[in-house]
SEPA-506341 format. One line per field, with one value per residue (C-alpha): x, y, z; residue number from 1. Coordinates in nm, 3 decimals, decimal comma. Example, Ala and Ser with C-alpha at 12.3 -4.5 7.8 and 13.67 -1.06 7.14 Angstrom:
// SEPA-506341
east <- [1,230 1,367]
north <- [-0,450 -0,106]
up <- [0,780 0,714]
seq <- [1 2]
// end
This chain:
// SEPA-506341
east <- [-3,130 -3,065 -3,087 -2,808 -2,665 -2,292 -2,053 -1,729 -1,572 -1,202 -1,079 -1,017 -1,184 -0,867 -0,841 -1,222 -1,068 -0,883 -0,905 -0,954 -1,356 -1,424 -1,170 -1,373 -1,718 -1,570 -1,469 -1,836 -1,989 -1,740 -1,841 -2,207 -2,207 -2,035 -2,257 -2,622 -2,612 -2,783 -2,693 -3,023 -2,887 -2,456 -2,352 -1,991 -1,821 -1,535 -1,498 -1,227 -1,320 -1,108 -1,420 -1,757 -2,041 -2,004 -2,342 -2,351 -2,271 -2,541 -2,771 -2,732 -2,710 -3,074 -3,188 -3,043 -3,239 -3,584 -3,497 -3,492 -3,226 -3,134 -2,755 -2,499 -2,140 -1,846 -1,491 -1,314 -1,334 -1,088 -1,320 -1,603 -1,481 -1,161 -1,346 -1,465 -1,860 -1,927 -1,787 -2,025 -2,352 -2,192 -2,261 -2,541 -2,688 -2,561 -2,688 -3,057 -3,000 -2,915 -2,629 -2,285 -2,034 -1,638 -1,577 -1,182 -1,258 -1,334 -1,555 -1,865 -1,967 -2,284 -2,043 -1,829 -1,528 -1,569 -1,736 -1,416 -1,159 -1,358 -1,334 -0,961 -0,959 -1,135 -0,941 -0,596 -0,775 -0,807 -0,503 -0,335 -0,545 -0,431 -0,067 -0,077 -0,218 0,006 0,356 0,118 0,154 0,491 0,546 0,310 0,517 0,863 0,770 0,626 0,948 1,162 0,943 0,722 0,389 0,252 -0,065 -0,243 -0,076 -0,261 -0,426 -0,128 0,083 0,151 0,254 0,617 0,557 0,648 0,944 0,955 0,827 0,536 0,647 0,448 0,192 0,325 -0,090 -0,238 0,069 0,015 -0,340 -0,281 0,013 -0,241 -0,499 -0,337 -0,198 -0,562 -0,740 -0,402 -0,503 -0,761 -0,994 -1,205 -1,407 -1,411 -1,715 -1,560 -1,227 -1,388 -1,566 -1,238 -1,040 -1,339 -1,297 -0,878 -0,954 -0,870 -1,025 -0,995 -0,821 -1,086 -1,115 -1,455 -1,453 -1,354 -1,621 -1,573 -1,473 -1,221 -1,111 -1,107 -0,902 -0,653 -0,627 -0,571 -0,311 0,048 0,198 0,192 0,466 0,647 0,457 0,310 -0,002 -0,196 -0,576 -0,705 -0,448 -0,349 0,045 0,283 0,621 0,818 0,832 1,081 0,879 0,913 0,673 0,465 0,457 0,662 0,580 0,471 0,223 0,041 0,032 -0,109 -0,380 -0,452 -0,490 -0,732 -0,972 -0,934 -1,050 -0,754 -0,742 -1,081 -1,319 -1,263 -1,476 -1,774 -2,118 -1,916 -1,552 -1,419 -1,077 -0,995 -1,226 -1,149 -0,802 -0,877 -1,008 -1,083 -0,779 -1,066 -1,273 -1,020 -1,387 -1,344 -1,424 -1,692 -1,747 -2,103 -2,153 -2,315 -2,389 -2,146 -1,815 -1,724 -1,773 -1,605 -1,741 -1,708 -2,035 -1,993 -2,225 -2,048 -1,730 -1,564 -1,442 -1,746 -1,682 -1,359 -1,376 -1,225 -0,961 -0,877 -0,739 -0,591 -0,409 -0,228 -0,133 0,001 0,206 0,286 0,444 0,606 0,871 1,049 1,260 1,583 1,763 1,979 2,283 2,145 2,084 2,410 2,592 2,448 2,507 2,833 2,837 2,653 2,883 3,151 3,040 2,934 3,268 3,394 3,139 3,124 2,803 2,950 2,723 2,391 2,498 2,561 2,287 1,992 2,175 2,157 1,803 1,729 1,928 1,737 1,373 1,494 1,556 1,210 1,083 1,275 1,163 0,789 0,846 0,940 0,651 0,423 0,584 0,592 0,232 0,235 0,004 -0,210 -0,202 -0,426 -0,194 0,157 0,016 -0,070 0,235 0,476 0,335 0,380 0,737 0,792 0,638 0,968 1,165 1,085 1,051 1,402 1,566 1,406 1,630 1,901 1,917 1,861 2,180 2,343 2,265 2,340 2,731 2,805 2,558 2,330 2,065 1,825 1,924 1,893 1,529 1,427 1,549 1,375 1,057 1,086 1,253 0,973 0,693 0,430 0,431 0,410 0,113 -0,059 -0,039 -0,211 -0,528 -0,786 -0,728 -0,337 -0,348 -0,569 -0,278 0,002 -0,155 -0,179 0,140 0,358 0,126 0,034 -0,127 -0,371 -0,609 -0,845 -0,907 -1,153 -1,041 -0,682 -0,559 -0,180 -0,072 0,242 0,496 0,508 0,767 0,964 0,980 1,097 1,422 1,474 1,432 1,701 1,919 1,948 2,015 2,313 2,435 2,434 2,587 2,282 2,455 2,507 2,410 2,721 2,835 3,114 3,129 3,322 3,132 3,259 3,055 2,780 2,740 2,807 2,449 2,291 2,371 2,265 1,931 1,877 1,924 1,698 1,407 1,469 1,406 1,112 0,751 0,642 0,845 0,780 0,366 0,504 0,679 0,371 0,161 0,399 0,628 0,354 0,331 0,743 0,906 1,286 1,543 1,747 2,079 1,835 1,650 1,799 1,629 1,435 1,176 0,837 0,915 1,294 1,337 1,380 1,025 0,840 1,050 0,873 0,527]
north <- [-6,059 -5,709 -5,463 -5,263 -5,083 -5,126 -4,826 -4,850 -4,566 -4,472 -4,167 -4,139 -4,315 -4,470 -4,620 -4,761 -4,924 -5,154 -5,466 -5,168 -5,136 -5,577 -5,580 -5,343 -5,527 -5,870 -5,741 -5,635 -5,936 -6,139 -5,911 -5,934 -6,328 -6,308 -6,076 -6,170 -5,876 -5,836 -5,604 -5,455 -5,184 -5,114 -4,747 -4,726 -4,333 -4,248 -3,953 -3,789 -3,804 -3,485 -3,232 -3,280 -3,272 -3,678 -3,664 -4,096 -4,067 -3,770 -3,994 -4,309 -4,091 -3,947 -4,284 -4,435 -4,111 -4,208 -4,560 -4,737 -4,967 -5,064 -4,965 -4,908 -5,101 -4,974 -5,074 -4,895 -4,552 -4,320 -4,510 -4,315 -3,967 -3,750 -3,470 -3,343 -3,254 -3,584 -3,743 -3,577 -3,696 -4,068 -3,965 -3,828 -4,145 -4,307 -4,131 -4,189 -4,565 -4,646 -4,919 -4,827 -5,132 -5,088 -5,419 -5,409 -5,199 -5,422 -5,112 -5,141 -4,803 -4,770 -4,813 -4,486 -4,646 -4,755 -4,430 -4,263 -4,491 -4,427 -4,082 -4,044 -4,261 -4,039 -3,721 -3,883 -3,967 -3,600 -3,505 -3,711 -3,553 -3,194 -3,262 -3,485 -3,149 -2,929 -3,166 -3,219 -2,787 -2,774 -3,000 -2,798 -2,436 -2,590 -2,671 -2,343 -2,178 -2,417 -2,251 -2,579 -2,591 -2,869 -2,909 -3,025 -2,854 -2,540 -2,589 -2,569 -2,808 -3,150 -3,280 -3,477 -3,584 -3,511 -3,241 -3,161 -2,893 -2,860 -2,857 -2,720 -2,872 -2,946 -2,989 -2,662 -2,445 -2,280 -2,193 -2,043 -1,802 -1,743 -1,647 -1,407 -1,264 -1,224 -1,093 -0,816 -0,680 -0,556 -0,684 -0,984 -0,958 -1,257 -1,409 -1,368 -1,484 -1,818 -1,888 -1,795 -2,079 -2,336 -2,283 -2,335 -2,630 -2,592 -2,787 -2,851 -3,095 -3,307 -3,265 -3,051 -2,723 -2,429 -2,212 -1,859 -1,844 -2,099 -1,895 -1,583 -1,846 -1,850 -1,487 -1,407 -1,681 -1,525 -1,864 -1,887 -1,570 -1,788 -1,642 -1,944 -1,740 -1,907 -1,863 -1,958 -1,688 -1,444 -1,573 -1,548 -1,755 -1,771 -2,057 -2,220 -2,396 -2,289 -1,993 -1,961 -1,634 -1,281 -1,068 -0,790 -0,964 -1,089 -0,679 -0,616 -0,837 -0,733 -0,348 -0,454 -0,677 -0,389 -0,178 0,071 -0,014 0,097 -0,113 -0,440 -0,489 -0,304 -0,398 -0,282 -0,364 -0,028 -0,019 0,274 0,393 0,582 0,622 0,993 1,343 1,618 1,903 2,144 2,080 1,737 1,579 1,166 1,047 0,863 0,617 0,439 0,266 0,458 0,306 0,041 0,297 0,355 0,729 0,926 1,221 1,493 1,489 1,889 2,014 2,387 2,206 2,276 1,927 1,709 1,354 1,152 0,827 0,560 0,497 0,820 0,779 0,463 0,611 0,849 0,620 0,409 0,722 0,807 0,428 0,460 0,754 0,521 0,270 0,086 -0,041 -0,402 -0,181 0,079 -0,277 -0,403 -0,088 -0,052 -0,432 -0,378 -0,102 -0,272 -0,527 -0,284 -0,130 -0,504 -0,589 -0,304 -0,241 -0,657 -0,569 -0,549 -0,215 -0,325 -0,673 -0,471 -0,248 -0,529 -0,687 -0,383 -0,389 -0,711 -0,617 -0,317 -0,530 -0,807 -0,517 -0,411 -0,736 -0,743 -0,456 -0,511 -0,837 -0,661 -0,404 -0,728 -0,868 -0,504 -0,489 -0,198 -0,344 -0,666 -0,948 -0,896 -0,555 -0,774 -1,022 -0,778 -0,558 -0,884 -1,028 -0,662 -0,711 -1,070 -0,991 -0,685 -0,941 -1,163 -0,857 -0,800 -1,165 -1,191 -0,876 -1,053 -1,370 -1,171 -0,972 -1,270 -1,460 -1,208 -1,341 -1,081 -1,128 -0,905 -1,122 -0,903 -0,596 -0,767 -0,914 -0,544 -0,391 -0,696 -0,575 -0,211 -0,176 -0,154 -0,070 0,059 -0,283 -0,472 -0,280 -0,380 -0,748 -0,789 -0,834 -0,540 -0,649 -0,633 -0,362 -0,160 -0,233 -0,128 0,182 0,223 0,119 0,294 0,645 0,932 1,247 1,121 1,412 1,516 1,892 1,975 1,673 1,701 1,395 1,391 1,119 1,141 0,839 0,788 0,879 0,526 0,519 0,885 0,785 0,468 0,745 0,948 0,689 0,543 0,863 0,953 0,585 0,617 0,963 1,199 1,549 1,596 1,904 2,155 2,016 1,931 1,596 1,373 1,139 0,849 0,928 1,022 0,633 0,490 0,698 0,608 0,213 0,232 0,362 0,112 -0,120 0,014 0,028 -0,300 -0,429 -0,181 -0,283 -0,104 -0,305 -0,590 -0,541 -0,440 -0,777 -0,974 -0,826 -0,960 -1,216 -1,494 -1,294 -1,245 -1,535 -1,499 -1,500 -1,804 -1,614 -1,533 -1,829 -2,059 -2,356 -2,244 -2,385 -2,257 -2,058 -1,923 -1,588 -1,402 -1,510 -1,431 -1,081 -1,016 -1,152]
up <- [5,047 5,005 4,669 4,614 4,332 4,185 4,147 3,898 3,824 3,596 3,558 3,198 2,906 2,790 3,159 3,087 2,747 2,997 3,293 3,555 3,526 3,482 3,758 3,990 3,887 4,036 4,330 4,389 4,248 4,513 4,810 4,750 4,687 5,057 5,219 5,077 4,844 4,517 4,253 4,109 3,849 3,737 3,733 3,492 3,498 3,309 3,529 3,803 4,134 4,206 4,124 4,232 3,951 3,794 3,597 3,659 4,047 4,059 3,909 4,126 4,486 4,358 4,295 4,636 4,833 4,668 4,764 4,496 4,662 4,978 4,976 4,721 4,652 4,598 4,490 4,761 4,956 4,673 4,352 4,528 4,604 4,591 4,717 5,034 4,813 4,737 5,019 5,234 4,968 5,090 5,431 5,422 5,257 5,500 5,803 5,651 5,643 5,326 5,332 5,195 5,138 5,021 4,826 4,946 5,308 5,617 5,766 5,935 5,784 6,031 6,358 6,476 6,477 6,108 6,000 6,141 5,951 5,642 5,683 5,727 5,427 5,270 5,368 5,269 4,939 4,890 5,010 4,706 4,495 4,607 4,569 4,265 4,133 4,258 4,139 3,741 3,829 3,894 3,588 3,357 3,473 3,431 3,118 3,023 3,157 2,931 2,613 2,592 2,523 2,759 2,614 2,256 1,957 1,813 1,462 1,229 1,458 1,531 1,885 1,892 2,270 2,632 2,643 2,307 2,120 1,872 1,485 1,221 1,053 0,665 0,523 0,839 0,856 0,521 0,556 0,897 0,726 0,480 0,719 0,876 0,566 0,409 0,737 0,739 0,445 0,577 0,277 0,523 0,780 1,016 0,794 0,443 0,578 0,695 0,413 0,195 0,435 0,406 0,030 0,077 0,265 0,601 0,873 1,266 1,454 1,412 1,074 1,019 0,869 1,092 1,300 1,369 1,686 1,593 1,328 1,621 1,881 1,581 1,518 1,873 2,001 2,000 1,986 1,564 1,624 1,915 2,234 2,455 2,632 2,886 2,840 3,214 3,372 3,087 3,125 2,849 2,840 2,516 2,296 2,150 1,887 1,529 1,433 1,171 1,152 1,267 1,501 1,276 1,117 1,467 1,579 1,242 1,330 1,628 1,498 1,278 1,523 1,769 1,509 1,445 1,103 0,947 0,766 0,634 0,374 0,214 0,018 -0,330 -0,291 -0,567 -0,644 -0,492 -0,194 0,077 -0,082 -0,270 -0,127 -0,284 -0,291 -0,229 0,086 0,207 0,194 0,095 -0,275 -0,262 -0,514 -0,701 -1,022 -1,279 -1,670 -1,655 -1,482 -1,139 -1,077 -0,765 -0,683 -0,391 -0,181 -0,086 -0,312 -0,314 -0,435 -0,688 -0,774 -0,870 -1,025 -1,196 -1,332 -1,215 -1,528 -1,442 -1,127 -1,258 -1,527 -1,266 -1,019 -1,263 -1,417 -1,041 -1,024 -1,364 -1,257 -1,009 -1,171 -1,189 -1,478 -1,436 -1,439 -1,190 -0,978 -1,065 -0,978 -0,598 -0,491 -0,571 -0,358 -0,061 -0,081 -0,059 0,225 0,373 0,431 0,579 0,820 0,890 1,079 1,412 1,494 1,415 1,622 1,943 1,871 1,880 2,200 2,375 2,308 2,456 2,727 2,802 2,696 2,983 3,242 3,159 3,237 3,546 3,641 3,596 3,778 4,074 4,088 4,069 4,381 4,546 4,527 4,315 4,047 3,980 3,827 3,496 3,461 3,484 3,209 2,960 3,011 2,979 2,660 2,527 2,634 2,508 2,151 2,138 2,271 1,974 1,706 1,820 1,802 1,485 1,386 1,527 1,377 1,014 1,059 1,170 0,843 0,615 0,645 0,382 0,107 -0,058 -0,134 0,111 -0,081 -0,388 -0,344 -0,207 -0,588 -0,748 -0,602 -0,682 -0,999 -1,197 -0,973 -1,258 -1,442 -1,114 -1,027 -1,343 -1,311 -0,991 -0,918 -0,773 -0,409 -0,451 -0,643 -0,386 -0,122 -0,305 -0,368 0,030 0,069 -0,224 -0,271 -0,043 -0,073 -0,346 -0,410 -0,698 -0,812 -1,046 -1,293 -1,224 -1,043 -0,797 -0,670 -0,451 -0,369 -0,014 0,206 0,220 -0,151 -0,180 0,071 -0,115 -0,439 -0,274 -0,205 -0,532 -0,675 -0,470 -0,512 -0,897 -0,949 -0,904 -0,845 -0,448 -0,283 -0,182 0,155 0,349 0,387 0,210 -0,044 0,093 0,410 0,193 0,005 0,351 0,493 0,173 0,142 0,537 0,439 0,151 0,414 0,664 0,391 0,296 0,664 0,720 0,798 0,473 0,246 0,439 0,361 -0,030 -0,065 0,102 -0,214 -0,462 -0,330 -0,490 -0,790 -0,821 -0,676 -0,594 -0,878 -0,861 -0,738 -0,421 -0,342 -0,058 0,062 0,379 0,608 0,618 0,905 0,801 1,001 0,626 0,500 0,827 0,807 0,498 0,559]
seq <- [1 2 3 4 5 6 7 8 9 10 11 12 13 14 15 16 17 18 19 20 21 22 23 24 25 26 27 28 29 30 31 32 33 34 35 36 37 38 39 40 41 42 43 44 45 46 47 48 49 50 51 52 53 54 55 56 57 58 59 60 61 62 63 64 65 66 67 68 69 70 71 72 73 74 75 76 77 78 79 80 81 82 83 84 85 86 87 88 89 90 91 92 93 94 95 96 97 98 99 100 101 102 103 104 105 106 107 108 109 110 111 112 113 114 115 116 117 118 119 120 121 122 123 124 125 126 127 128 129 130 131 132 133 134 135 136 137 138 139 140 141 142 143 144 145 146 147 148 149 150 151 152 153 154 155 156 157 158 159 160 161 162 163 164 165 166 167 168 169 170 171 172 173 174 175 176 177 178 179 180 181 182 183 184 185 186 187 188 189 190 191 192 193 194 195 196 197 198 199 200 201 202 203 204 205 206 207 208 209 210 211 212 213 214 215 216 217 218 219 220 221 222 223 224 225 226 227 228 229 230 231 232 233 234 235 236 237 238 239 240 241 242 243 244 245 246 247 248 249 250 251 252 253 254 255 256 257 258 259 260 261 262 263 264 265 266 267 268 269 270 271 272 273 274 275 276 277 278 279 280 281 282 283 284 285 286 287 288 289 290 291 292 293 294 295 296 297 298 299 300 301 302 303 304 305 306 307 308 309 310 311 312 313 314 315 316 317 318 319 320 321 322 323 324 325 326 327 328 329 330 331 332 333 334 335 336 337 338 339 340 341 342 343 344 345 346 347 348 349 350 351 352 353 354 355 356 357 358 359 360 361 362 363 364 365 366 367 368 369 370 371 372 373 374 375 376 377 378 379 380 381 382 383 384 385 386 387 388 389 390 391 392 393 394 395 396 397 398 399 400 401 402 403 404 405 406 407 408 409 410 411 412 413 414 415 416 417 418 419 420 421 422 423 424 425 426 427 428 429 430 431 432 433 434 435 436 437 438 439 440 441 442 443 444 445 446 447 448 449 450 451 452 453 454 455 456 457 458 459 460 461 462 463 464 465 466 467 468 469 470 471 472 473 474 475 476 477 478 479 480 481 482 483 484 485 486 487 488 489 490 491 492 493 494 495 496 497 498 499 500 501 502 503 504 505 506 507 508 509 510 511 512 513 514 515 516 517 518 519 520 521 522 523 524 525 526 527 528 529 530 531 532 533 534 535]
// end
């Protein structure tokens, strides 16, 4: 009677949950009760056959060459090998004597005739194999080219199921916001930040606490702002699942890993370094702890300007804040004019102006598409260039849909003169971090001379200064321009602010501190197009 060994093999480990595997093992059994077999030892993989490299098949063709049996049994030829590798390990056992059976296969595998059936066998088996992967290829891109996202949902969503899309996570989606809001503020590195969202709570998908380069996958995946990217191949498609996220925020991101945004974080985190130089010699205040008081001083030792307290330079940005602000009749006086000029502008412009913008983005991409086919560059170069592309393309539907649900209100005008009408005693009720960003953010030109202190506002809050004032009857310069022409530019400018990427980093500082008054607050998704505008 002779020794052999058994082979089963599924593809998949839910397959092995099943009948298939006991089903293969009788089949054996019955062969080798037939044909004065024995099976000495079982070998079970839950492995494809497509690629070469099973670890259990490995194992038993070592076995089989130090002859520790005298043959091996199979279920049939395509349970064995899908590939041309290990097809050619079955032959070779086979051409140093060792016996190799096909439970279901009436082949004399030592004969030529056999050996020849078995092989075409073999070669149609692979041949499935390639096109099955080719049509699960053609299904994967169609999806992709439908905005779909074929594979597991990212931390943050939940699968729905074939040919749907991925919606947000209700327990992940806030901490991945969150993350990206923290790590843009340029106040974490990628080791604080972690332990700040171990601390929050997050976890992975299978429910242990994130590792950094999980934390880096999330930073650097383009789909939580709507961009499906392809990690294998460096392809983009866009999405049409909800995002998490606008596009703003991801670039801001990205700055900051690339390293375009200075330091994250330092061994003492004060208030305000690397935000003053000294009017003198434009050298950086540096700043070091000294008797209980944070001390900045000017490191040029011919200098005039030696050391200021930090109070000091509180005290004047807070008096630099404390010269812009807006009564509630100042506020009350310019959304009446916006709304004024709302309905007489009915928005048409700005409409046309964004779809001429796609227009021109999808000629880009048309374009670049054809250089790629000409020849003219490669591969890796297309990629990046066309997820630069799609993330303006998104930046500028984003625009889109925000114009198109303004339908005549003034709540975006409104919540941008919440936010600044009283910047100095905002600026006091946040905490150091906050406050540090605002500074950034609302100041410029912050110098120190001798013990003097300036602090300028920056140049978005000087327009939004100027607008105001012409809005509310400053006295215009001599021109010759009517006035009517004159509030038109001016509510147009307001407008412009409130939809710039300065105010939108201002209102991420305080929109948790300052929620929205009740005659702005709508009921909105975690993703509405308004929020991710502002974060």
């Amino acid at each position: 009677m002779k020794k052999c060994f058994g082979y089963v093999r599924v593809s998949t480990v839910k397959q092995g949950e099943g009948v298939s595997l006991q089903a293969q093992r009788e089949a054996i059994e019955r062969f080798a009760t037939g044909n004065n077999i024995i099976i000495i030892k079982w070998f079970e993989e839950k492995e494809t056959a497509a690629k070469s490299g099973r670890p259990v098949f490995n194992a038993m063709i070592r076995l089989l060459k130090q002859r520790r049996a005298d043959g091996v049994v199979m279920h049939k030829i395509d349970r064995s090998a899908r590939n041309f590798a290990d097809w050619a390990k079955i032959g070779d056992l086979a051409d140093t004597g060792i016996d190799v059976h096909f439970a279901t296969e009436s082949l004399d595998f030592r004969s030529r005739g056999g050996r020849l059936a078995a092989d075409i066998q073999a070669v149609i088996a692979a041949d499935y194999i390639r096109n099955l992967r080719e049509e699960i290829k053609k299904g994967i891109y169609g999806r992709l080219k439908q905005g779909l996202y074929p594979f597991g949902a990212p931390i943050g969503y939940l699968d729905q199921g074939s040919g749907k899309p991925k919606i947000p996570d209700p327990v992940r989606a806030p901490f991945i916001r969150q993350a990206f809001e923290l790590y843009a503020s340029g106040q974490h590195s990628l080791r604080s930040l972690l332990m700040e969202l171990k601390r929050l709570g997050l976890r992975n998908q299978s429910g242990r606490p994130l590792s950094k380069g999980g934390l880096e996958t999330i930073l650097d995946n383009p789909f939580y702002c709507g961009l499906i990217r392809i990690r294998k191949n460096g392809e983009t498609y866009q999405g049409i699942h909800q995002p998490l996220l606008s596009v703003q925020l991801f670039k801001a991101v990205q700055e900051i890993k690339a390293g375009k945004s200075g330091k994250k974080v330092t061994r003492h985190n004060h208030l305000y370094r690397g935000l003053f130089r000294c009017h003198h010699c434009d050298s950086a205040m540096t700043p070091e702890r000294q008797k209980g008081h944070v001390y900045y001083r000017c490191q040029q030792r011919e200098c005039a300007t030696k050391c200021v307290r930090e109070e000091v330079l509180e005290t004047a940005v807070e008096s630099a804040l404390s010269c812009f602000r807006i009564s509630d009749e100042e506020e009350k006086t310019l959304l009446q004019a916006f709304e004024s000029w709302w309905k007489a502008r009915q928005q048409t412009g700005t409409i046309s102006t964004i779809k001429m913008q796609l227009g021109h983005i999808n000629a880009r991409i048309d374009r670049l598409t054809e250089t790629l086919v000409d020849g003219h560059i490669d591969h890796n170069t297309y990629n990046q260039h066309k997820e630069k592309l799609l993330l303006e393309k998104l930046q500028a539907e984003e625009k889109l849909v925000i114009e198109r649900k303004k339908n005549g209100k003034s709540s975006n005008l409104q919540r941008f003169l919440e936010l600044i009408k009283s910047l100095a005693n905002s600026y006091i009720s946040l905490n150091p971090t906050e406050k540090r960003e605002m500074v950034q953010i609302t100041t410029s030109n912050r110098t120190v001379a001798g013990k003097s202190v300036v602090v300028e506002p920056s140049n978005w809050l000087l327009m939004t200064e100027n607008a105001i004032a012409g809005l509310i009857g400053a006295p215009y310069r001599p021109t010759s321009r009517r006035l009517p022409e004159l509030r038109d530019e001016n509510i147009e400018r307001l407008v412009q602010l409130a939809q710039s990427d300065e105010f939108a980093r201002f209102s991420i500082i305080l929109n948790s501190r300052f929620p929205r008054s009740n005659s702005t607050t709508n009921n909105r998704a975690i993703t509405d197009i308004d929020t991710t505008k502002n974060k």
